[in-house]
C-alpha positions in Angstrom: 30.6 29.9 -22.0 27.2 30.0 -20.2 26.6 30.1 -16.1 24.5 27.6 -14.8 22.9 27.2 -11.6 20.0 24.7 -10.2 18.2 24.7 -6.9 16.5 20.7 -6.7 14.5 19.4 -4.3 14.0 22.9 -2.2 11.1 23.0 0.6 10.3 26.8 -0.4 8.7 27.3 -3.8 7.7 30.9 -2.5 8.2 33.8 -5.0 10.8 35.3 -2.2 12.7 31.8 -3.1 12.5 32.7 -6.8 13.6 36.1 -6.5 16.6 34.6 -4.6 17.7 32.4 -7.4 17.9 34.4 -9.8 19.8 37.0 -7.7 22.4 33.8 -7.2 22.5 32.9 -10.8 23.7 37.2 -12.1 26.2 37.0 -9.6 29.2 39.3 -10.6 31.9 40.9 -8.8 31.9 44.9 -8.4 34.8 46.2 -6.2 33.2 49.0 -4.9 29.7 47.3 -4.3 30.7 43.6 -3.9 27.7 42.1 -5.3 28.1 38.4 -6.5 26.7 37.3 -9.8 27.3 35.0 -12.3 25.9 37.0 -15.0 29.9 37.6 -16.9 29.2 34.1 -17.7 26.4 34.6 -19.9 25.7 38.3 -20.5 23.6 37.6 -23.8 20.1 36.6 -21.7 18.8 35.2 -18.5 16.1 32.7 -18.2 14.7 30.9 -15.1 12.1 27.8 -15.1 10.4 26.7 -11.7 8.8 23.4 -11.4 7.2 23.6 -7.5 11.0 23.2 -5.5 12.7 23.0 -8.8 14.6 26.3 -9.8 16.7 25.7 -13.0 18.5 29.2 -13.9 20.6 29.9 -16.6 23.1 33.0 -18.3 23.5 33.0 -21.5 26.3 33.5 -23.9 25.6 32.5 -27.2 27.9 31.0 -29.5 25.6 28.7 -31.8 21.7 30.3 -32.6 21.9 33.4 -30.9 18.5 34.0 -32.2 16.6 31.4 -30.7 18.7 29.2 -28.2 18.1 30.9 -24.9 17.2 28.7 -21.9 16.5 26.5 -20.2 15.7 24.1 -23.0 12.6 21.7 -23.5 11.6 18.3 -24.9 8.4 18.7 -27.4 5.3 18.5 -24.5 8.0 20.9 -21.9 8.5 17.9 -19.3 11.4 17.6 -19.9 13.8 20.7 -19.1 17.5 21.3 -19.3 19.5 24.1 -18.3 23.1 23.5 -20.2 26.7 25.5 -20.0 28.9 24.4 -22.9 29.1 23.3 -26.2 28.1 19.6 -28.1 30.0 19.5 -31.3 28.5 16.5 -32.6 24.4 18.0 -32.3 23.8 17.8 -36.0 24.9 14.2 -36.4 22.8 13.6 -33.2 19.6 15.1 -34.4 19.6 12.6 -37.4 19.8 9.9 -34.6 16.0 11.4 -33.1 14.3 11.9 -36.4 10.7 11.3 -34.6 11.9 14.3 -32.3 11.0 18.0 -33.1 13.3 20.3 -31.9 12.3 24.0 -30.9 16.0 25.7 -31.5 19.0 25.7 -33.3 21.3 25.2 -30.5 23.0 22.2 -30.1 22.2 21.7 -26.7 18.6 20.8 -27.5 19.7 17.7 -28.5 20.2 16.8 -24.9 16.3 16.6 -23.5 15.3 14.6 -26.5 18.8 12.1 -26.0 17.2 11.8 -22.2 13.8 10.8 -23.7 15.4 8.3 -26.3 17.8 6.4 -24.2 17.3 7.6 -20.4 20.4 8.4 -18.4 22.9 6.5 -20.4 23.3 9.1 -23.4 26.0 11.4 -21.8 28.6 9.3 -23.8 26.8 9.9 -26.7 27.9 14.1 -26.6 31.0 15.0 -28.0 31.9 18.1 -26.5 32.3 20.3 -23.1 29.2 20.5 -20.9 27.5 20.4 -17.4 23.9 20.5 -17.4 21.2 19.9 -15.3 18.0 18.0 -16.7 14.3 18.0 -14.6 11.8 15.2 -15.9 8.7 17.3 -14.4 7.0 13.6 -14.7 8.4 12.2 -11.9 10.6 15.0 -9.6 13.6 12.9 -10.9 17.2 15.1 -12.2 20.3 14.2 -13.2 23.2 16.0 -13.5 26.5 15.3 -16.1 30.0 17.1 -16.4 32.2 16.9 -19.3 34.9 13.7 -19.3 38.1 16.1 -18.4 36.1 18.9 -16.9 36.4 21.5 -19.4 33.4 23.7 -17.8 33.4 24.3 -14.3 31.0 22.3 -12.1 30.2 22.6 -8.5 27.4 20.4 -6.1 26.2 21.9 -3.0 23.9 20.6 -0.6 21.3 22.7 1.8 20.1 21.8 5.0 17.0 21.3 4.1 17.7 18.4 1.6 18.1 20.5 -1.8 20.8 19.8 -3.7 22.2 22.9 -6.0 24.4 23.2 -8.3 26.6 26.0 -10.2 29.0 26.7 -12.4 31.2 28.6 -10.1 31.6 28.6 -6.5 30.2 31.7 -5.9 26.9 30.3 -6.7 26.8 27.7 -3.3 28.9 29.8 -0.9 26.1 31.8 0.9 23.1 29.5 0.6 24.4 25.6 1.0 25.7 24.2 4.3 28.4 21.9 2.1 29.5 22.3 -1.5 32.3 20.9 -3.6 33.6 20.2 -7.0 31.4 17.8 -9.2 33.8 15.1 -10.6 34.4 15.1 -14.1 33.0 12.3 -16.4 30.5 11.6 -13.3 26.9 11.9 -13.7 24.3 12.5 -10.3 21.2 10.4 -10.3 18.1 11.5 -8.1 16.6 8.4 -8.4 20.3 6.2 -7.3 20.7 9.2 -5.3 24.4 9.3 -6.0 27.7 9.6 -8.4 29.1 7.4 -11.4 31.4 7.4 -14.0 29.9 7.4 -17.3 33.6 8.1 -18.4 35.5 5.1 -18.7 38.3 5.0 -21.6 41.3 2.4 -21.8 44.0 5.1 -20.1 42.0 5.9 -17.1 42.8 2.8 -14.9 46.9 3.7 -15.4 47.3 0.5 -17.8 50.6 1.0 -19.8 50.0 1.4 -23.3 51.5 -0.7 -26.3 50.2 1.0 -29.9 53.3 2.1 -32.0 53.7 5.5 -32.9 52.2 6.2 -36.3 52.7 10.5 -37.0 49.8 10.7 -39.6 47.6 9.1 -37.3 47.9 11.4 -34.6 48.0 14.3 -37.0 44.5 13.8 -39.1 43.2 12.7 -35.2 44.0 16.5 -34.2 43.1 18.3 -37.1 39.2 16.6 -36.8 39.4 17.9 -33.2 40.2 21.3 -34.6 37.9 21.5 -37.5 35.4 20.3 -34.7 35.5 23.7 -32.7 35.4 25.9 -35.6 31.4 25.5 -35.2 30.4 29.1 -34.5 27.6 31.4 -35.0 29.7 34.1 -33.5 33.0 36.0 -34.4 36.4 33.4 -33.0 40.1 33.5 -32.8 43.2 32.0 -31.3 45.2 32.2 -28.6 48.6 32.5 -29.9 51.9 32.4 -27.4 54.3 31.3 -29.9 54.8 27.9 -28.1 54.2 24.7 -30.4 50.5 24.0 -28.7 48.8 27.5 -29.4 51.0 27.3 -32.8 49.9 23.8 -33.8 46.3 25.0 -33.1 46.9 28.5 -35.1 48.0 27.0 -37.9 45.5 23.9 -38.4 42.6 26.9 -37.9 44.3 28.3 -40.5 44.8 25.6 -43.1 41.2 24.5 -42.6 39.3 27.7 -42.2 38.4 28.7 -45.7 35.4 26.8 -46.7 33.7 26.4 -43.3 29.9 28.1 -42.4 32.6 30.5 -40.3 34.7 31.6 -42.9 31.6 32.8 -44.8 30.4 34.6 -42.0 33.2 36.4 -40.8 35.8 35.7 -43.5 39.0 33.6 -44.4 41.4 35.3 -42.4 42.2 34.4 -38.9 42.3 36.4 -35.9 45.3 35.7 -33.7 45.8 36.8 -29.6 49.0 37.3 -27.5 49.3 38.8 -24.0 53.0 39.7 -22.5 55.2 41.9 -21.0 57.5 44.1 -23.5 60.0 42.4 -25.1 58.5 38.8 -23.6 59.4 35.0 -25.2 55.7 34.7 -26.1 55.7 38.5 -28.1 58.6 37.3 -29.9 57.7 33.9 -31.1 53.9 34.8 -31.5 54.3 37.8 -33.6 56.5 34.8 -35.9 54.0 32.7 -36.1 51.5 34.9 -37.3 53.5 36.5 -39.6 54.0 33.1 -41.0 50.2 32.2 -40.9 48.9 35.4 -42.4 46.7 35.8 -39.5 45.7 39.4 -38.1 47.6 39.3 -34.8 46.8 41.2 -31.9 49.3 41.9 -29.5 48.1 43.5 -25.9 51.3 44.2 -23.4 50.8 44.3 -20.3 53.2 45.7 -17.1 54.1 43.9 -13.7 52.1 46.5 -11.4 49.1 46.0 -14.2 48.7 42.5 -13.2 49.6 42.8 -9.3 46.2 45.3 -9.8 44.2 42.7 -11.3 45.1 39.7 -9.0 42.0 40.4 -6.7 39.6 39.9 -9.6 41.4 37.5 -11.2 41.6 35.3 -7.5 37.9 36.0 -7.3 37.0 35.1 -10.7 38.8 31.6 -11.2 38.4 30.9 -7.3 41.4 29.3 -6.2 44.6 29.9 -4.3 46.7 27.7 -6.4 49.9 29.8 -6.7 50.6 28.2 -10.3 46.7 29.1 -11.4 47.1 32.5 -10.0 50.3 33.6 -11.9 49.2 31.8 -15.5 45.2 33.7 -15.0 46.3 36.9 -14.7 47.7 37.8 -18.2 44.7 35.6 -19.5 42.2 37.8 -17.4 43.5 40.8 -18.8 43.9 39.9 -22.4 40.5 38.1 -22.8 38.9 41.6 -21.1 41.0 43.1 -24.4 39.4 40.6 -26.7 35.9 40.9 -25.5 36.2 44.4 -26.3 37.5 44.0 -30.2 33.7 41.8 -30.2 35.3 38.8 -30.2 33.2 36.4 -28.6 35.2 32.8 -28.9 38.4 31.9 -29.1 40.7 28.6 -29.5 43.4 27.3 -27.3 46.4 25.1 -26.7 46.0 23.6 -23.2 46.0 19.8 -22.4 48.7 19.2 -24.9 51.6 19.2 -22.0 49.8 16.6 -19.3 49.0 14.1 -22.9 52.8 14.1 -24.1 54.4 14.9 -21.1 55.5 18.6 -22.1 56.7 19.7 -18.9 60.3 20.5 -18.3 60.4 17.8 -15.1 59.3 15.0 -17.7 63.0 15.2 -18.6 63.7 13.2 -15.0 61.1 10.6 -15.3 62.6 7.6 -14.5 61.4 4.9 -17.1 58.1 4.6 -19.5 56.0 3.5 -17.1 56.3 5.8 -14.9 56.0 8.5 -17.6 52.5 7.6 -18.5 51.3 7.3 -15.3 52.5 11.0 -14.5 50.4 12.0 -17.3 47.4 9.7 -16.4 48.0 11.5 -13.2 47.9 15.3 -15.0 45.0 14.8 -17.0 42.8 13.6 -14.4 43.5 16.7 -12.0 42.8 19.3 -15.5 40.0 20.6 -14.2 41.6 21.8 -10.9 44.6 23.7 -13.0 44.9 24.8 -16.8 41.2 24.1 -17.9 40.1 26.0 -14.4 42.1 28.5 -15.6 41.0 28.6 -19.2 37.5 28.8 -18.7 37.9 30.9 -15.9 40.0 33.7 -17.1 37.6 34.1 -20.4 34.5 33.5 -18.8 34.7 36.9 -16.6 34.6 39.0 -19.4 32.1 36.5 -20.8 34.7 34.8 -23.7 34.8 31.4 -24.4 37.8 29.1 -24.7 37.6 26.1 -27.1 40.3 23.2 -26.0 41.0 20.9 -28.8 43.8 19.2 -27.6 41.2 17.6 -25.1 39.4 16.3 -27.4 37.7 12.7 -26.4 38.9 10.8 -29.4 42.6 12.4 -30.0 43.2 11.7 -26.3 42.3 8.2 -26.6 44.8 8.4 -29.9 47.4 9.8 -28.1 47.1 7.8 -24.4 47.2 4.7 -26.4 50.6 5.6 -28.0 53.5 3.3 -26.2 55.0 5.8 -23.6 58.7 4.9 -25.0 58.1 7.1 -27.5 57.1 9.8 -25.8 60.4 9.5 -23.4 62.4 12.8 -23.5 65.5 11.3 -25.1 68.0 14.1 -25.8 71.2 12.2 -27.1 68.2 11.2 -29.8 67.3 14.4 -30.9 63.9 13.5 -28.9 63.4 16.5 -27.2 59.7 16.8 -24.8 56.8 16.6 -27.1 59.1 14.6 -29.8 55.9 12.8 -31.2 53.6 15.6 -31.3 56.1 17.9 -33.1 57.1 14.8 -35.5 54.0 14.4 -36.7 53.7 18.4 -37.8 56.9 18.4 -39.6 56.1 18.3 -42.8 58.7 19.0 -45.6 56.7 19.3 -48.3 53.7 21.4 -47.0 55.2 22.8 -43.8 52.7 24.0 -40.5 55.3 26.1 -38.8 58.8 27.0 -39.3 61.0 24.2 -37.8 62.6 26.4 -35.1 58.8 27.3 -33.6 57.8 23.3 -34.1 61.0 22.4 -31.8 60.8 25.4 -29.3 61.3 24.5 -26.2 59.0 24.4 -23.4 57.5 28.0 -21.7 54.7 27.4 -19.5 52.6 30.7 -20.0 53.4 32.3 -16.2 56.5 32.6 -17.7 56.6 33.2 -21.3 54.5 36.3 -20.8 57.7 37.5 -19.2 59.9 36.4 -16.6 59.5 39.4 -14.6 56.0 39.0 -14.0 56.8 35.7 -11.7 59.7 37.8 -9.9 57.4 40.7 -9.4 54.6 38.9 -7.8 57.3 37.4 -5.3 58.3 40.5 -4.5 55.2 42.4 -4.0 54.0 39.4 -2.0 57.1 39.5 0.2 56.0 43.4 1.1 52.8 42.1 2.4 53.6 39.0 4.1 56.0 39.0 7.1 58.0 36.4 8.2 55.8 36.4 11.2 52.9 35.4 9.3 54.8 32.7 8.0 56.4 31.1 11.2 52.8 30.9 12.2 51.0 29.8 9.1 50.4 26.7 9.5 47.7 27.3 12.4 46.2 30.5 10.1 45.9 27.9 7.4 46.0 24.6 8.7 44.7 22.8 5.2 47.2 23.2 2.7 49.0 25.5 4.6 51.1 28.5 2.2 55.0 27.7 1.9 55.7 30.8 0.3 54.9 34.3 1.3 53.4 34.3 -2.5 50.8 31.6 -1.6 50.2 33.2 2.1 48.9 36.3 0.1 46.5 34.6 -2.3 45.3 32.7 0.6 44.4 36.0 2.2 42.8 37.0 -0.7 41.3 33.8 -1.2 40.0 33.3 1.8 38.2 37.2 2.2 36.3 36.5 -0.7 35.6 32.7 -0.3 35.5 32.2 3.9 33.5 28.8 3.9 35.8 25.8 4.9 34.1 23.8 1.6 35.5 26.4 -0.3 39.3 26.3 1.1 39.2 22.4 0.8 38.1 22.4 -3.2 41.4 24.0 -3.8 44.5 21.2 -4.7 47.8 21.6 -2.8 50.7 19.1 -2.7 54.1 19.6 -3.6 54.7 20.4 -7.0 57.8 21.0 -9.1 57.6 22.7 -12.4 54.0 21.8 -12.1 54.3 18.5 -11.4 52.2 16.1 -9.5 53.3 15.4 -6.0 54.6 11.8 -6.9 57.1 13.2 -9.7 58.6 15.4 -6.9 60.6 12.1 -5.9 62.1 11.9 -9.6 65.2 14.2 -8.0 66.3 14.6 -4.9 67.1 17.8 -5.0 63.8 19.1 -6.5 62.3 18.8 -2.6 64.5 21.9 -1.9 63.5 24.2 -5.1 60.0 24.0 -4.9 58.2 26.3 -7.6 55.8 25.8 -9.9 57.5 27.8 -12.7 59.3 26.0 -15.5 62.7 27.9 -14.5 62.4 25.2 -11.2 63.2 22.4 -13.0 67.2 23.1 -12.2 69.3 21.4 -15.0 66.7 21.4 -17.9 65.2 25.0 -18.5 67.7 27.5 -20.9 66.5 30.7 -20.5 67.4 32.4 -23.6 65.4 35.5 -22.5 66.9 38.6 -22.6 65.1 40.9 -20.4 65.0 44.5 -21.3 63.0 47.5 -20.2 59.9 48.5 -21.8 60.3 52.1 -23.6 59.6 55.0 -21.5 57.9 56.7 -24.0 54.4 56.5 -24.9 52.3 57.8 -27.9 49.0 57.0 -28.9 48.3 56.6 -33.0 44.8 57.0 -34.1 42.9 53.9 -34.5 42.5 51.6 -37.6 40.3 49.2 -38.9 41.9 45.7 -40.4 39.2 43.7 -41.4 35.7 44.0 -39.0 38.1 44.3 -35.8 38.6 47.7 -34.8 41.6 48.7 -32.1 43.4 51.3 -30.6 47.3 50.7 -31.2 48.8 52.3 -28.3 52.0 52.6 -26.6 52.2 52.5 -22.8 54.2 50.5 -20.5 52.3 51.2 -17.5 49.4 49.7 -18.9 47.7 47.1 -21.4 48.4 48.0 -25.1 47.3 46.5 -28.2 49.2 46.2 -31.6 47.9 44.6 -34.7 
């Protein structure tokens, strides 16, 4: 995943200007220093193009052509430039579209300059994939800027006071030099010349409508396998993300039926890599370990202890820029175990999120009230993705310069599964329809089995606490030495906009707000009342949810069984030598003050 960051429309075109965006555009976090850069984004090459007031930067990490794709991009005769972050999975099929059109890379973001020359602005539904880019016709001054339809990649829109606009990939791209920024919509594009937004994403579920197509399990099946087989594009070593839940499983073990074959299985073999963060003796450890035993996969398994991640939250809080107490708690075993990853050489990876706001995975589903109701919850979820999990996702990776690969948000198997009738997708227990029933019906198959049937019906852990559920009860606590009660009685006029309920949130905020100070940064946070992670609305499902407010799955009183035995991690700690099992080297080490990795 690549850092972008574009400077339009600036009244300096002075070499001190220059200097200045490109300073912007490395921005990365050291603790001791505080420099801000962007450079973990895209640590493989940095490339700047300057058209008079036009600054297009761009950091690199490269997944497809790591030879030649570097950027910015251009058309044939270089007026037309595009500086990209993401990943367009459809490029080859594309390029057969432009066969008049000579293209100068291999990366399958050049398709986008020549798209622009083909059809104008209205190509953006033509790219299967996650994106934001920015593209500069040099003919005429004129830009437009597009973000993915769910808002996969990050995307931020700033304005200076001299009339620019910018934009970056992360926040801390705007905060110093634009007098407003915010988050850039996604499924929007920005037109210079209309001088505004508009939704070039417009599919059937978005307007709420309830749908009426009957459930058909193969349908929904081969619809998720293409989105798989889609993201297995790589020029570049990959794995999964493997909790042990039925998401990260379903996507383990369709990698793994459809690997052998693919351009990537010839270039870094057959057998797939598998990932899993927690604390000892964790759900997710448990049921991972399962999964890929069950797979064949080469599993990797880092632990990780409470005070290990209460030392990481700064970073993390700086990194995925939020104070979102739910964000916060699921990052930080990502953060760390993505840093792990990067370091095995490891560059992409695939994972499981979206799959819960589509079918309606969360425990609180179990209280929604009728089908309509339901789908609108998750019409509701989806559209606020960018803000949560796929913040998160991208995030998490993207400081140790990892990319996350989301095929359960796939353009075409959401519109398959939003267009399901919602009755089906009702959590029905006296039916044996427990949440996620449709998803998990249509991977049971007798005859050539995906997963064991007691990991295809595993019941719903949101990753905060699957990791462990003493890493959500140790952040409470080491909150509640920090924040007083006094802070709290007067909160509300420290924090007036989306003022902390908890001492937990009050100390993110602090954090927060020492490394992001700006009032556009505070407001492009989401707050709102949430349950189990639910919207706002679904609070009113139960009454008595308004007095257990918690964004972990435990909340939803009446639903969750915790079956989770917690025991101490061992005392003792050895170290083996290291081994080599395929091209991965690791250290296999036992520690349970800090992170340690078995395969």
């Amino acid at each position: 995943m690549c850092g972008i960051l574009a400077v339009l429309g600036c009244s300096d075109d002075s070499q001190a200007k220059r200097v200045r965006v490109l300073e912007l555009s490395r921005r990365q976090l050291s603790l001791i220093s505080l420099a801000f850069t962007l450079r973990h984004r895209g640590p493989d090459w940095s490339g700047l193009y300057q058209h008079g007031g036009f600054y297009l930067a761009h950091q690199r990490l490269a997944i497809i052509d790591p030879a030649s794709g570097d950027q910015p991009l251009f058309n044939e005769d270089q007026a037309i430039v595009v500086t990209v972050n993401g990943e367009i999975y459809n490029h080859e099929e594309l390029r057969k579209r432009l066969p008049n059109h000579k293209f100068r890379t291999g990366s399958d973001c050049d398709v986008i300059a020549h798209l622009y020359e083909e059809y104008g602005e209205n190509f953006v539904d033509m790219l299967d994939g996650m994106f934001s880019f920015v593209l500069l016709d040099t003919r005429d001054n004129s830009f437009i800027v597009a973000r993915d339809a769910i808002g996969i990649t990050p995307l931020y829109i700033g304005w200076g006071l001299d009339g620019s606009v910018w934009i970056s990939s992360e926040l801390k791209g705007l905060n110093d030099d634009c007098e407003h920024f915010e988050s850039f919509p996604p499924g929007h594009l920005y037109s210079s010349k209309s001088g505004g937004l508009r939704r070039w994403y417009n599919p059937p579920w978005f307007c709420e409508a309830i749908p009426s197509t009957p459930y058909d399990p193969l349908v929904l099946r081969r619809a998720f396998e293409k989105a798989v087989i889609k993201r297995l594009m790589t020029d570049v070593p990959f794995g999964v993300l493997l909790s042990g839940g039925l998401d990260s499983s379903l996507v383990a073990a369709v990698t793994a039926r459809h690997l052998a074959g693919t351009k990537a299985a010839r270039q870094w073999g057959a057998q797939l890599h598998s990932f899993c963060v927690g604390l000892q003796n964790s759900p997710d450890l448990k049921a991972a370990r399962e999964v890929a035993d069950y797979l064949g996969t080469v599993h990797h398994e880092f632990h990780f202890s409470v005070q290990d991640g209460i030392d990481a939250i700064e970073d993390v809080i700086y990194h995925i820029e939020t104070y979102d107490v739910t964000t916060i708690r699921a990052s930080t075993p990502m953060f760390l175990m993505a840093r792990k990853i990067k370091a095995l050489g490891v560059k992409m990876v695939i994972s499981g999120e979206g799959s819960d706001e589509i079918f309606g995975g969360y425990l609180y589903f179990h209280k929604a009230p009728n089908k309509e109701e339901f789908h609108r919850e998750t019409c509701r979820k989806i559209k606020a993705l960018h803000q949560y999990d796929c913040l998160r996702a991208n995030k998490a990776t993207s400081a140790w310069g990892l990319e996350a690969r989301v095929p359960f948000l796939d353009k075409d198997f959401i519109n398959v599964a939003m267009a399901i009738d919602p009755e089906w997708k009702m959590i029905k227990p006296g039916q044996g329809h427990i949440e996620k029933w449709v998803l998990r019906k249509a991977f049971d198959d007798e005859e050539h089995p995906y997963l064991p049937k007691h990991i295809l019906y595993r019941q719903k852990e949101q990753f905060s606490d699957g990791v462990g559920y003493s890493w959500i009860d140790g952040l409470k606590a080491h909150a509640a030495q920090h924040v007083t009660g006094k802070m709290m009685q007067n909160a509300e006029h420290i924090f007036p906009h989306n003022t902390p309920a908890t001492k937990e949130a009050y100390y993110y905020r602090m954090i927060f707000e020492r490394f992001f100070p700006q009032n556009s940064a505070r407001l492009s946070v989401p707050g709102g009342a949430s349950i189990a992670c639910s919207t706002a609305t679904a609070v009113e499902w139960d009454a008595a949810w308004s007095n257990n407010l918690d964004p972990s799955g435990r909340a939803a009183l009446g639903v969750h069984l915790s079956a989770y035995d917690q025991q101490a991690a061992p005392a003792n700690a050895g170290v083996v030598p290291p081994k080599i099992i395929g091209t991965l080297p690791q250290m296999m080490e036992v520690n349970a003050s800090g992170v340690a990795i078995h395969s």
